[in-house]
DSSP file (Angstrom, degrees, kcal/mol; ACC not computed):
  #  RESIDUE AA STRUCTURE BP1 BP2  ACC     N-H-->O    O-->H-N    N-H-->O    O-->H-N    TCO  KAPPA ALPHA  PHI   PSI    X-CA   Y-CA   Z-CA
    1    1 A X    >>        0   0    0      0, 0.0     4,-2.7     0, 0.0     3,-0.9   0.000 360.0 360.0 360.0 -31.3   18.1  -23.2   24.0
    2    2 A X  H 3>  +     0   0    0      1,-0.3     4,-2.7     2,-0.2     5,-0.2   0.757 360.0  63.1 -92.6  -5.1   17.3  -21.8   27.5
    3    3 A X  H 34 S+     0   0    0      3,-0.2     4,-0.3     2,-0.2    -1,-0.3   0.545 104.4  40.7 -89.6  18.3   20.1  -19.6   26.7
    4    4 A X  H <> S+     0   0    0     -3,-0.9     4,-2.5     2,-0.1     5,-0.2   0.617 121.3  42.4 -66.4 -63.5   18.4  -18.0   23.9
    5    5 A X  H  X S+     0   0    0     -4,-2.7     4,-2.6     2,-0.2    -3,-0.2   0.889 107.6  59.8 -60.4 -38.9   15.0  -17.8   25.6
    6    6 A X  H  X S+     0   0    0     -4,-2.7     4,-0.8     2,-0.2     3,-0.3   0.980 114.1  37.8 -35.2 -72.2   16.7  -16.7   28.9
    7    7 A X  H >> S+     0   0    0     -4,-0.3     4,-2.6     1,-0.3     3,-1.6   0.946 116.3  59.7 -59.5 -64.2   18.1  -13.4   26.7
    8    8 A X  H 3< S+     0   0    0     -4,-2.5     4,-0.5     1,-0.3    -1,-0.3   0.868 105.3  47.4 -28.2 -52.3   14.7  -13.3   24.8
    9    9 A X  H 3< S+     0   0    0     -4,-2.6     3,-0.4    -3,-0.3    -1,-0.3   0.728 100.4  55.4 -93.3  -0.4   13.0  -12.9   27.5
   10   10 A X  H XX S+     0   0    0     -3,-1.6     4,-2.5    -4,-0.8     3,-1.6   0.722  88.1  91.9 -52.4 -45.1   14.7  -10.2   29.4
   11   11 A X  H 3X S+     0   0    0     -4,-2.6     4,-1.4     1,-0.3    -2,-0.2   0.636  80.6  50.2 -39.1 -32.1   14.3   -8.0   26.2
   12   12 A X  H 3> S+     0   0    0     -4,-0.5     4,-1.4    -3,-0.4    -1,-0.3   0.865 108.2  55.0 -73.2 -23.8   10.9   -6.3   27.0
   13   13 A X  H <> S+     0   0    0     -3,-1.6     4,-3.0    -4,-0.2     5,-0.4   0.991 113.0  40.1 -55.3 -60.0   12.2   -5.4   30.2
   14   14 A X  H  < S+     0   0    0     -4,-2.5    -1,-0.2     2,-0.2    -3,-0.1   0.881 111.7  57.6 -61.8 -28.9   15.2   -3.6   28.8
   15   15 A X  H >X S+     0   0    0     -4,-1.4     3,-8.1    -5,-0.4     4,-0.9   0.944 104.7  45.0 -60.8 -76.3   13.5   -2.2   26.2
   16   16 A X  H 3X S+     0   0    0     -4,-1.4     4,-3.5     1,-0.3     5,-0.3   0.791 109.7  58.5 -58.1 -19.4   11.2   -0.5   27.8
   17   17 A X  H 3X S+     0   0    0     -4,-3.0     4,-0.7    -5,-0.3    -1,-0.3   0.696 111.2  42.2 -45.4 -20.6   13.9    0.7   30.2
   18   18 A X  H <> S+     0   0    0     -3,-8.1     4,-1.6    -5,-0.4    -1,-0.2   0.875 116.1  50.6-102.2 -21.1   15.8    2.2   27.2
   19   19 A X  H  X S+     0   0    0     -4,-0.9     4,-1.4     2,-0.2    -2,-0.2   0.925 111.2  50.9 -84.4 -58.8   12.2    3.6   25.8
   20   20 A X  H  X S+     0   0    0     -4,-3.5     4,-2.8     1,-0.2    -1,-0.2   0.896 112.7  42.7 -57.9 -39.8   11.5    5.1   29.4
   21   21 A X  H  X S+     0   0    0     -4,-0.7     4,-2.1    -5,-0.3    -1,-0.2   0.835 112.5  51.4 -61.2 -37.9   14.9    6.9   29.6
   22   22 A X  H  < S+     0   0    0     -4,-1.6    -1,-0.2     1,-0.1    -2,-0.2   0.575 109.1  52.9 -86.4  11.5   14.7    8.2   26.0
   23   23 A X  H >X S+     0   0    0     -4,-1.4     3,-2.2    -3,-0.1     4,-2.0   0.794 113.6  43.7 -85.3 -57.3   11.0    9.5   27.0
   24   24 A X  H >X S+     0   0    0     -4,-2.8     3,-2.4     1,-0.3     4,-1.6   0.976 117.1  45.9 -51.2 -73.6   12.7   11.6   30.4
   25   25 A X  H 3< S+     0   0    0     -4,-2.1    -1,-0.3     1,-0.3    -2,-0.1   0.457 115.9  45.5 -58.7  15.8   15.7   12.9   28.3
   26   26 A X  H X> S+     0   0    0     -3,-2.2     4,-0.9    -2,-0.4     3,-0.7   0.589 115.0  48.2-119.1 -29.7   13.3   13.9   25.6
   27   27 A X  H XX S+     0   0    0     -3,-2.4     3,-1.5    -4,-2.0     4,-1.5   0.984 116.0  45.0 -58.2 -59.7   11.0   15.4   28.2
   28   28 A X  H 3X S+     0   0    0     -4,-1.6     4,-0.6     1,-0.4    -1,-0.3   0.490 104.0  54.4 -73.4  -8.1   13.7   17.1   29.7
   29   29 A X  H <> S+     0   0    0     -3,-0.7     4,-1.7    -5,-0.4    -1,-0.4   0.569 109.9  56.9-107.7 -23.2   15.5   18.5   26.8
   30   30 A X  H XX S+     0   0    0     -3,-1.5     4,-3.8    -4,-0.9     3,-1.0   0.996 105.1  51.0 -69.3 -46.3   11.7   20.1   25.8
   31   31 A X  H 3X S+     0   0    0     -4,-1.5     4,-1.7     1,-0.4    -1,-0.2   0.663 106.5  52.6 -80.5 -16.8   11.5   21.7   29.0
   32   32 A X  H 3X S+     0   0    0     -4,-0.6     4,-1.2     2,-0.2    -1,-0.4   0.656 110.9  48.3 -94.7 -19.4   15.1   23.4   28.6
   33   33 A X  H << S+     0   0    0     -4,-1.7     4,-0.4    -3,-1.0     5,-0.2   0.757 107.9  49.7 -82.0 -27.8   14.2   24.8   25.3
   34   34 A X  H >X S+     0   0    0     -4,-3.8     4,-2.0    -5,-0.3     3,-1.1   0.959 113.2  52.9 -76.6 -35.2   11.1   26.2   26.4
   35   35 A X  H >X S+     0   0    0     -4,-1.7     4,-2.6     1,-0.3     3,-1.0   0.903 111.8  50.2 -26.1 -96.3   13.2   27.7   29.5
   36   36 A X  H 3< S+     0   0    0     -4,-1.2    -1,-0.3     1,-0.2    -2,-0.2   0.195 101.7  49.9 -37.6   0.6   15.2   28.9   27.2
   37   37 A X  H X> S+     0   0    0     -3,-1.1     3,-1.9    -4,-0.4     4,-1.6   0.784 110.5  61.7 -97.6 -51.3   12.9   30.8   24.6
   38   38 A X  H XX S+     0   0    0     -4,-2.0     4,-1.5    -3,-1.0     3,-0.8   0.947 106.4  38.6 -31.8 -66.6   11.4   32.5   27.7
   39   39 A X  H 3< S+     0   0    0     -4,-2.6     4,-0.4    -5,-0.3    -1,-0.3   0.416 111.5  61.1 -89.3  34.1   14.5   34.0   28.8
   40   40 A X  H <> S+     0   0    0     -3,-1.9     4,-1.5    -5,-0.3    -2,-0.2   0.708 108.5  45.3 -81.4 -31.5   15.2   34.7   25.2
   41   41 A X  H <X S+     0   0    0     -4,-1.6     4,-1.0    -3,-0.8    -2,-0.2   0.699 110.0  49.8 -87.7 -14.4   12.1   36.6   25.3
   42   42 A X  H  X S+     0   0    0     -4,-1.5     4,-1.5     2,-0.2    -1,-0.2   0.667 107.9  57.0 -76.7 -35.8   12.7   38.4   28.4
   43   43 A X  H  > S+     0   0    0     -4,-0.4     4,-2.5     2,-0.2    -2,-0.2   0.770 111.1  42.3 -65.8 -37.3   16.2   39.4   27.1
   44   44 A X  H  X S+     0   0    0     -4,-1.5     4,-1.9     2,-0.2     5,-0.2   0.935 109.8  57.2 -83.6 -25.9   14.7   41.0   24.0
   45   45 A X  H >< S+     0   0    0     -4,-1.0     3,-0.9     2,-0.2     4,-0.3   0.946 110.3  43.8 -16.4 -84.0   12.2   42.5   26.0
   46   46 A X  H >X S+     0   0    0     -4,-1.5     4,-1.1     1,-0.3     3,-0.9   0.812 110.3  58.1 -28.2 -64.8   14.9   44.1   28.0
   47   47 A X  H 3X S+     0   0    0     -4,-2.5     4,-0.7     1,-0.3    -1,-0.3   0.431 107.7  43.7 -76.8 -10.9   16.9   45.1   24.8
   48   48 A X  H << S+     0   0    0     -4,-1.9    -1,-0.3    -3,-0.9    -2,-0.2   0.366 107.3  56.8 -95.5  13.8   14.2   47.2   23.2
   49   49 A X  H <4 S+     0   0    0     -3,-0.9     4,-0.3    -4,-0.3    -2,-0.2   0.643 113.7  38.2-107.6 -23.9   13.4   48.7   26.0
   50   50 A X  H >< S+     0   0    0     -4,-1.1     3,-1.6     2,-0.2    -3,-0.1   0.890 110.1  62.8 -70.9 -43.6   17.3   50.0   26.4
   51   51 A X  T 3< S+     0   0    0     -4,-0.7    -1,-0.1     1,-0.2    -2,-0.1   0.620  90.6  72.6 -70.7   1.1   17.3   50.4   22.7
   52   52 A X  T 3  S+     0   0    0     -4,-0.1    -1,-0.2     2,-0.1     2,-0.2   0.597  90.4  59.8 -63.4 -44.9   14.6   53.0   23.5
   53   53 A X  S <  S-     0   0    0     -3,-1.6     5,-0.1    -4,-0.3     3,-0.1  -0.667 103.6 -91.1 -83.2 157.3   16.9   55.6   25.0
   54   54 A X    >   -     0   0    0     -2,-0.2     3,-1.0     1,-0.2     4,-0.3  -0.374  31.2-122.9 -75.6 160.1   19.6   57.1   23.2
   55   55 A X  G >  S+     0   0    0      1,-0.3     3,-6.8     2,-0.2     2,-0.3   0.990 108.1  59.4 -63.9 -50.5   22.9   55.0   23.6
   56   56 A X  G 3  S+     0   0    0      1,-0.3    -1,-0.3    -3,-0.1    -2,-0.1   0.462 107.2  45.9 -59.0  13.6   24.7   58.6   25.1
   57   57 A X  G <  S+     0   0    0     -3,-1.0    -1,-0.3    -2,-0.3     2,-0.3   0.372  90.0  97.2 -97.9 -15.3   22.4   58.9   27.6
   58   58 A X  S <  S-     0   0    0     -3,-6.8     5,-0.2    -4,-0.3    -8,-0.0  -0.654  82.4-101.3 -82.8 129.6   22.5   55.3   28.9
   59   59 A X    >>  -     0   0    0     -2,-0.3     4,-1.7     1,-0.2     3,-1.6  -0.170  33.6-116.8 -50.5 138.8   24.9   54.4   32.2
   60   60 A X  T 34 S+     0   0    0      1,-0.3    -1,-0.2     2,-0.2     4,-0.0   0.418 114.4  54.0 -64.2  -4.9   28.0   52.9   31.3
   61   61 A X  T 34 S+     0   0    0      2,-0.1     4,-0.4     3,-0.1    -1,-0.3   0.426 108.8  44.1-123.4  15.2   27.2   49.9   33.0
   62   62 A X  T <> S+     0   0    0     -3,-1.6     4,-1.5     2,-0.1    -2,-0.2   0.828 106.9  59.1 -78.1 -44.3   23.8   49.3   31.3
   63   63 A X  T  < S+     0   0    0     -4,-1.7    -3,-0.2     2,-0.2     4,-0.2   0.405 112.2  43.7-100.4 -25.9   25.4   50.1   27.9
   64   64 A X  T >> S+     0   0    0     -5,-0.2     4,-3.5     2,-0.1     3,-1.2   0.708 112.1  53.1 -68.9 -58.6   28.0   46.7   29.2
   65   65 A X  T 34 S+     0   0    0     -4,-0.4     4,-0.5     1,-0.2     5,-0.3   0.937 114.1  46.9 -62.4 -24.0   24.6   44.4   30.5
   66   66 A X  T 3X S+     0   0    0     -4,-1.5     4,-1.0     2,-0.2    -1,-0.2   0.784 107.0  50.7-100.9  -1.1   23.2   45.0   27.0
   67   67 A X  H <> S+     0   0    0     -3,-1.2     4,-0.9     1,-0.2    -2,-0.2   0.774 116.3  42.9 -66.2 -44.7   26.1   44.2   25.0
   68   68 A X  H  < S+     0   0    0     -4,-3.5     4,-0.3     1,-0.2    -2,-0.2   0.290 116.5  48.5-113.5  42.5   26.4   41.0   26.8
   69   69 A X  H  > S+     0   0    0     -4,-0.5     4,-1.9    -5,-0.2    -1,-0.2   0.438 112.5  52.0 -59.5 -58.2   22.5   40.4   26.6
   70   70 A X  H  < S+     0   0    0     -4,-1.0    -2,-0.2    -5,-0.3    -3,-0.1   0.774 108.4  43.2 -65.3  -6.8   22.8   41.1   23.5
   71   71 A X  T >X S+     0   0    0     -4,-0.9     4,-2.4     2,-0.1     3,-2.4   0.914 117.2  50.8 -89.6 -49.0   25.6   38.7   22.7
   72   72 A X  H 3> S+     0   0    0     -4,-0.3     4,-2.2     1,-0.2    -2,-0.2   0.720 101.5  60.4 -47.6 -28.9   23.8   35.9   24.8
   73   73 A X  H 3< S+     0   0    0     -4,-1.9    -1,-0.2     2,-0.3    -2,-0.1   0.644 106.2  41.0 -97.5  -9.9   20.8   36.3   23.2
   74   74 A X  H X> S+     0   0    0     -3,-2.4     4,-2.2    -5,-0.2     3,-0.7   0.713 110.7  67.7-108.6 -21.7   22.3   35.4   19.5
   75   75 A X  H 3X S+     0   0    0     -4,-2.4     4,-1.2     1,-0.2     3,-0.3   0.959 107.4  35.5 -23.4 -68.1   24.1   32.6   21.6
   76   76 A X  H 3X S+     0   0    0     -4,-2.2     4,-0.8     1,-0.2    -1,-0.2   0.245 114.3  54.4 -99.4   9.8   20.9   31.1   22.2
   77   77 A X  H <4 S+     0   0    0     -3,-0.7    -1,-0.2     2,-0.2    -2,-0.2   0.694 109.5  51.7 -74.5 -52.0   19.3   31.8   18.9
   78   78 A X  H  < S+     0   0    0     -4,-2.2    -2,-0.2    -3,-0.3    -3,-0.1   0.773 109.1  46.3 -49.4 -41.7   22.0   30.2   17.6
   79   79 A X  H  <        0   0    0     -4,-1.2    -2,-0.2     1,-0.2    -3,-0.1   0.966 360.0 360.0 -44.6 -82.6   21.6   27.1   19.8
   80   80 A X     <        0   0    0     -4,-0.8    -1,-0.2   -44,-0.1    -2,-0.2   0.369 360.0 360.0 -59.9 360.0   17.7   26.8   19.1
C-alpha cells in the first residue's frame, strides 16, 4: 500500500512540473511567431518599396537581397 500512496503522492508535484514546462514552451513558441510576423512584415515592407522602382534600374545586388527576401518571406508564410 505505501507503495501506491508513495507514487500517488508524488503525482501533483510532477504534474504541475509537466504543466509548467508545457506553459514556457507554449509561451515561447508565441513569442517566436510573433518575432516572426514582424520580420515578415518588415520584409514585405522592404519588398514594395523595391518593387517601386523599375527592376532595370535597381543595383544588381539589391535585385539578389530581394530575390532572397522574397524567397524567405514565402518560407515563413509557409511555416505560419
Amino acid at each position: 500500500m505505501d507503495l501506491v500512496t508513495g507514487a500517488l503522492g508524488m503525482l501533483p508535484s510532477k504534474l504541475l512540473e509537466l504543466l509548467k514546462e508545457e506553459y514556457k514552451l507554449q509561451k515561447d513558441v508565441r513569442v517566436k511567431v510573433q518575432s516572426l510576423s514582424r520580420e515578415l512584415e518588415c520584409m514585405h515592407a522592404a519588398l514594395r518599396k523595391v518593387a517601386a522602382v523599375p527592376w532595370d534600374q535597381l543595383d544588381d545586388q539589391v535585385k539578389i537581397w530581394a530575390r532572397e527576401v522574397r524567397d524567405a518571406s514565402y518560407d515563413i508564410e509557409d511555416i505560419q
